[in-house]
N, C-alpha and C positions, 0 to 999 in steps of 0.2 A: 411505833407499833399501833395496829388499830385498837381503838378500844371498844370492848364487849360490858351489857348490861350498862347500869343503874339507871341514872334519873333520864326524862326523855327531855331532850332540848326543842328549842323552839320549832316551829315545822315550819317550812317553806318554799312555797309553790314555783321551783325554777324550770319550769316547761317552757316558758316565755320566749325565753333568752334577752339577752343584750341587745336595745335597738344601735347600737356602733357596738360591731365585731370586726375583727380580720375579713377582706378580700384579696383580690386580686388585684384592687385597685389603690389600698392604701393598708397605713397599718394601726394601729389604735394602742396605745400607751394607758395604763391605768393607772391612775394615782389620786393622793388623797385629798388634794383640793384646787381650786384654781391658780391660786397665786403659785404653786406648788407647779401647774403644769404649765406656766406662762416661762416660768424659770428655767425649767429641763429642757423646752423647745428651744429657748437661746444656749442653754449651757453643751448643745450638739450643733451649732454653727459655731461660726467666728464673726464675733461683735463689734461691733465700733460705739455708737453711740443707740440709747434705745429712747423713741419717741412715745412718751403717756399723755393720754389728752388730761385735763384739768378735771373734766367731770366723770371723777374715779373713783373707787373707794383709793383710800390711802394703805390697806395693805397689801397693795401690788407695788408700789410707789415702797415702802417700805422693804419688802420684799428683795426687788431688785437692788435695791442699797445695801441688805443685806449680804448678798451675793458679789458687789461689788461692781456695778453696771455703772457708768454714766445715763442720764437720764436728764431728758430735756424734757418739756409740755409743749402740748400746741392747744388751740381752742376749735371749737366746732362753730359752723354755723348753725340756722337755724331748721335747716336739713341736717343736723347732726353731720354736719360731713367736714372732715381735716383743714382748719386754716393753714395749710403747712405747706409751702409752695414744691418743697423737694427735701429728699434725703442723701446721702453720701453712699458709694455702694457698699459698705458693710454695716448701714446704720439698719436699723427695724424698728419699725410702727407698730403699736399694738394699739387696734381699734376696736373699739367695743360695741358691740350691735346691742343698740341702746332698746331695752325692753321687748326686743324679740320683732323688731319692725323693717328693720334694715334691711332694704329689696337687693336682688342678687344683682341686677345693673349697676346698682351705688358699688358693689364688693368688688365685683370687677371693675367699676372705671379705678377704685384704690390701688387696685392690683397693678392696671395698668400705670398710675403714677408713682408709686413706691417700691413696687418690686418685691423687698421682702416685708411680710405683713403675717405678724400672728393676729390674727380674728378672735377675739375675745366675745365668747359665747355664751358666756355665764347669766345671761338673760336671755338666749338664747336657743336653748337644748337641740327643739327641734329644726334649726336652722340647717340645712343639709351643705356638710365641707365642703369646700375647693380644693381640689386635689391638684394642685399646681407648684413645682419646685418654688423653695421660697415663702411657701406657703403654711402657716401652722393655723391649725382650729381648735379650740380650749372651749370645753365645755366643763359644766360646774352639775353634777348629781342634785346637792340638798337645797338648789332654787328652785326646783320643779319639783322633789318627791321627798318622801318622808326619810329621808337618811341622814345619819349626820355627819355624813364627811362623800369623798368621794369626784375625779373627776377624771377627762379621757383629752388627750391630744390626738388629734387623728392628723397624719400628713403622708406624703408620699417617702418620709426618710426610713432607713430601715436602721436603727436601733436595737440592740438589745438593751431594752430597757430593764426590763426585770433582773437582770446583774451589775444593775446600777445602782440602785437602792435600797432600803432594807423597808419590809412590809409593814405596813397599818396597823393598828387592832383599834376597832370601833366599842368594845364593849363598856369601856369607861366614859365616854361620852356620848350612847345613845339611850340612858333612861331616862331623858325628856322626853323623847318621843311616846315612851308607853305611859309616861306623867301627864303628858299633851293629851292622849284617847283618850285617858279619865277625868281628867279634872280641866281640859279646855287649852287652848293654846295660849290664854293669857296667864293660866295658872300656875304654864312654864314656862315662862317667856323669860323668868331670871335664869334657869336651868341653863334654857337653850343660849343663851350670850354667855355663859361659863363652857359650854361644849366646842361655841363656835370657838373662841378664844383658845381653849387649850390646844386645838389645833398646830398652833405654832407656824414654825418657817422652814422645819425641817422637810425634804423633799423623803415622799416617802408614795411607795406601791399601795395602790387602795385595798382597803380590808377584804380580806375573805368574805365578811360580814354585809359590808356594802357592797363588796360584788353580786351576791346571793340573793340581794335584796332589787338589786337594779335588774336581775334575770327574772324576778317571778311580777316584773309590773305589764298592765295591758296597757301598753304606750299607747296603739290605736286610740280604747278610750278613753285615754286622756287627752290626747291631738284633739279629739272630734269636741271635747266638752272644750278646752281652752279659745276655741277658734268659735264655737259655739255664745259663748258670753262675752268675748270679746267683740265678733261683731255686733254683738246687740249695742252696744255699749257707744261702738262706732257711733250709729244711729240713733241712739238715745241725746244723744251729749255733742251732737256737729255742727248746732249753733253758738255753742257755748265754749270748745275746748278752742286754745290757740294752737293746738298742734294738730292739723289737716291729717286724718289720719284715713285709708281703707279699708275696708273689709277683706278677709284672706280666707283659704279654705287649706294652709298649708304651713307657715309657720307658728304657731301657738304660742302667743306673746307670753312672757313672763307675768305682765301686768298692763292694765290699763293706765296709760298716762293722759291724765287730766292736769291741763295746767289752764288755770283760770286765778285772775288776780285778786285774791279772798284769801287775806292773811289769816283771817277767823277759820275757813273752813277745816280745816286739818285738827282744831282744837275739838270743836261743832263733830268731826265724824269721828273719833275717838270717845267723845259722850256717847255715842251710840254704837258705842260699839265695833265700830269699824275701825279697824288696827290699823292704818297707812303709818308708815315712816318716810322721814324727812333724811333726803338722802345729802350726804356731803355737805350739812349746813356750815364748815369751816370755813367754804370759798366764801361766802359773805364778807369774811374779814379779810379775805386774804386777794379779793378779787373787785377790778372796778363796777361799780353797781350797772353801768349799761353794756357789761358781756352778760352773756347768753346763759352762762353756767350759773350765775349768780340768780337770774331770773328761774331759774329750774329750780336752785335748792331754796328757795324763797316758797316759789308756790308751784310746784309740781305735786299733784295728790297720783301715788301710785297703785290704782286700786285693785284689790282683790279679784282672781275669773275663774282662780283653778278647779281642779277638777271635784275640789267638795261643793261645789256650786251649783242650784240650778240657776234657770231663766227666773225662775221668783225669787232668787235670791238675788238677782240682778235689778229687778225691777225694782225691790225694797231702796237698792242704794239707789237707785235711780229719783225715785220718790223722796228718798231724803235729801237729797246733794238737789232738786229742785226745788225742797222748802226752804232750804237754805239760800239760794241765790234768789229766788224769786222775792223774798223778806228781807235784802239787804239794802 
């Protein structure tokens, strides 16, 4: 039944809508997080064996074990692209467009060698799908915007997804967020790895909450600011970074990757404030010191561009990450 009167709940602006809704050209699945939509898109084919690259988080890798999947690894080079010379035709790749840079050439020559290929987007939001049988795209909501859970499959399979699962509820693990507006994101930064966490490995419909929340954002002005700081950043830093990067006016990186060989520096921008994480420092131990993945979680600094950001905010890191190398 509806309900009438008492207190008034939170208000939000959903005029927006959804930047991935239903067309005519594909269909969009909602659910509550990546690992969560990496799994539905295999658990609606027939699997064989599933290829994860090494430089992953591990609860995808966990995930699928979960589920029951066999799982191999391959390694990237230093174009981030598949050492993996071929798959079997029930196997699937899932390749991850590493911080939101990966050109639509690289996705299709993949396409053309593996066939079937979930695109793992979860650095990648605004990366626009490939709509191609065989084909799956996984995007992740709470990498790019204030939510805390939250993510979409878009492919050409027609699914009834929503009678497959049982829905979300976000309300017990999004009061970090409003802990974050008041008192700063490192004030909750214990919060938010207890929300991320609770998440679990259950596949589940994204919230009413995050959905509501993904309707009322101005994605334009977010595209135009990420693509905004990040090319500056290009041109700030393309003497110095090992990873040859270009300026884009269209997908809006997750983050700036800086990788320059300064074990200090990650310590050095944390004293100042600057919050970078060290992503998958496990392959160190688990990997030979001259692959590529090892060299990333070593010294990959992945910095900050989003949309709380201006160009002065860019410049400040700019100015510091150069008193820093230029003083070593």
């Amino acid at each position: 039944m509806t309900e009438y009167g008492g207190y008034l709940p939170l208000e939000m602006n959903e005029k927006g809508g959804e930047l991935y809704s239903e067309n005519n050209d594909y269909t969009v699945w909602r659910l509550n997080c990546g690992r969560s939509a990496i799994v539905a898109a295999l658990k609606s084919c027939e699997v064989g064996r599933v290829f994860i690259p090494y430089y992953n988080c591990h609860v995808v890798e966990t995930a699928l074990q979960k589920y029951g999947y066999t799982i191999s690894k391959y390694k990237i080079d230093r174009n981030f692209m598949p050492l993996l010379d071929s798959i079997s035709e029930n196997d699937w790749i899932v390749y991850t467009d590493y911080f939101g840079i990966c050109t639509l050439k690289n996705k299709e020559e993949i396409i053309r060698k593996y066939r079937n290929v979930i695109f793992d987007n979860t650095q990648a939001f605004f990366s626009d799908p490939i709509i191609k049988k065989g084909v799956f795209n996984v995007y992740s909501c709470r990498k790019f915007f204030g939510v805390s859970d939250g993510a979409y499959v878009i492919s050409n399979r027609k699914t009834d997804i929503d009678n497959l699962y049982n829905k979300d509820f976000s309300w017990e693990r999004c009061a970090y967020l409003i802990k974050s507006y008041e008192l700063g994101t490192n004030g909750a930064y214990g919060d938010s790895l207890q929300s991320e966490e609770s998440i679990g490995y259950e596949i589940k419909l994204m919230s009413d909450f995050t959905r509501i929340m993904m309707q009322s954002i101005n994605y334009e002005t977010v595209r135009v600011k990420r693509n905004r700081n990040f090319n500056y950043l290009v041109e700030q830093f393309a003497d110095i970074n090992d990873i040859k990067l270009k300026s884009n006016e269209s997908t809006a990186p997750m983050i700036y990757p800086l990788l320059v060989h300064d074990e200090e520096l990650r310590t050095y921008l944390i004293q100042k404030k600057i919050y970078v994480p060290q992503w998958w420092k496990y392959l160190i131990d688990t990997m030979k010191e001259s692959d590529f993945e090892v060299e990333l979680s070593k010294y990959l600094i992945p910095l900050p561009i989003d949309q709380r950001y201006s160009l002065e905010d860019m410049n400040d890191i700019v100015n510091i990450i150069r008193a820093k190398c230029e003083n070593k």
